[in-house]
Wavefront OBJ file of the C-alpha trace (Angstrom):
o trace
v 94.047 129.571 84.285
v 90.994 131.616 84.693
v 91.654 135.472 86.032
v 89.048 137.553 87.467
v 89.582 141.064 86.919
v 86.889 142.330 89.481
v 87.696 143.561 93.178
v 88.370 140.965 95.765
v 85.415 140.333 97.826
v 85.257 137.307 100.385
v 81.894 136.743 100.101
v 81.818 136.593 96.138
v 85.203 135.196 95.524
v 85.447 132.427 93.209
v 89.063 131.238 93.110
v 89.518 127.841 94.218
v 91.082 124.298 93.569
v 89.638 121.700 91.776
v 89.820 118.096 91.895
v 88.117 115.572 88.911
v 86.832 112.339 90.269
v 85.538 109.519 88.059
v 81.422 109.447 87.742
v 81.397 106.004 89.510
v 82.951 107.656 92.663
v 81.023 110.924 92.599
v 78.054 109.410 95.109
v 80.545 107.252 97.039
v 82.557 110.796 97.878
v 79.336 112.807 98.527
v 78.293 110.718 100.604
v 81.249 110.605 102.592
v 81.777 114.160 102.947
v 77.864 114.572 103.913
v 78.156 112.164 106.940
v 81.227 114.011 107.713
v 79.535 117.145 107.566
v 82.398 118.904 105.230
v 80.367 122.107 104.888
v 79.312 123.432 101.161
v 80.268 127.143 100.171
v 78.371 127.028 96.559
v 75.803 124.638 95.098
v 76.520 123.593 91.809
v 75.228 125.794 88.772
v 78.220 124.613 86.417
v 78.041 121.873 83.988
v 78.238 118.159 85.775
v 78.650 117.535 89.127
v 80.022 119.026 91.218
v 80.745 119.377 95.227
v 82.218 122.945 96.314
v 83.765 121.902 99.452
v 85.417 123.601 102.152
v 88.228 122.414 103.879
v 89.322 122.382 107.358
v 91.855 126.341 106.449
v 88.707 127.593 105.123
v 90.105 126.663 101.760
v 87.745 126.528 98.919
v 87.766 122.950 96.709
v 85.708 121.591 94.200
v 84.993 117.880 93.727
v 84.209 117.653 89.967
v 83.250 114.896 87.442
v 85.161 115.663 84.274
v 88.125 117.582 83.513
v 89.664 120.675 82.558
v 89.024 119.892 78.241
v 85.026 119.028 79.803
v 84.940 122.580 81.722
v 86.395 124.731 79.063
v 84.313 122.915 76.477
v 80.955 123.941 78.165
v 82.145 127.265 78.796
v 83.296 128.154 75.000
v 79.069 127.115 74.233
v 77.930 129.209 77.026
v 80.730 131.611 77.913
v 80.083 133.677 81.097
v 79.360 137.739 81.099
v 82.164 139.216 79.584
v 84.435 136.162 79.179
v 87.424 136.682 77.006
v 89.814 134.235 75.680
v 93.625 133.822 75.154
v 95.044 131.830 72.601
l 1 2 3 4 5 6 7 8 9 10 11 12 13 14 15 16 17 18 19 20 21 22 23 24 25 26 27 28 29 30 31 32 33 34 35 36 37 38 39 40 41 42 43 44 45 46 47 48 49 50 51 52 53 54 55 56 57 58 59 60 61 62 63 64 65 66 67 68 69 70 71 72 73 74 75 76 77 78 79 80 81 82 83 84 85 86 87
């Protein structure tokens, strides 16, 4: 669980769902969602790839090679601004 302690703002939000996807299916599911122009609300900056999709609510997903050990492993060598963590 990540929590963001600032004040919720639409345009800077963060919070979304994520989804992990095997490496060999990454292109085969960008491509997809490209030709079915599935509109982007964030290019990736994060470790590995990534898609940060929106779907038809509005609702934010991310398409992500890895997993959750992958993530937080990345983050603990370069944490973001002020991250804390809970043991």
């Amino acid at each position: 669980m990540c929590l963001s302690f600032d004040e919720p703002d639409i345009k800077s939000d963060y919070s979304h769902t994520a989804f992990s996807i095997k490496k060999s299916d990454f292109n085969i599911m960008k491509d997809i969602l490209e030709k079915n122009k599935i509109k982007e609300w964030k290019k990736n900056k994060s470790e590995g790839d990534s898609l940060y999709i929106l779907d038809p609510s509005g609702n934010k997903l991310e398409i992500h090679v890895g997993s959750l050990k992958t993530r937080l492993e990345y983050i603990k060598s370069k944490p973001y601004k002020n991250t804390i963590w809970f043991s």
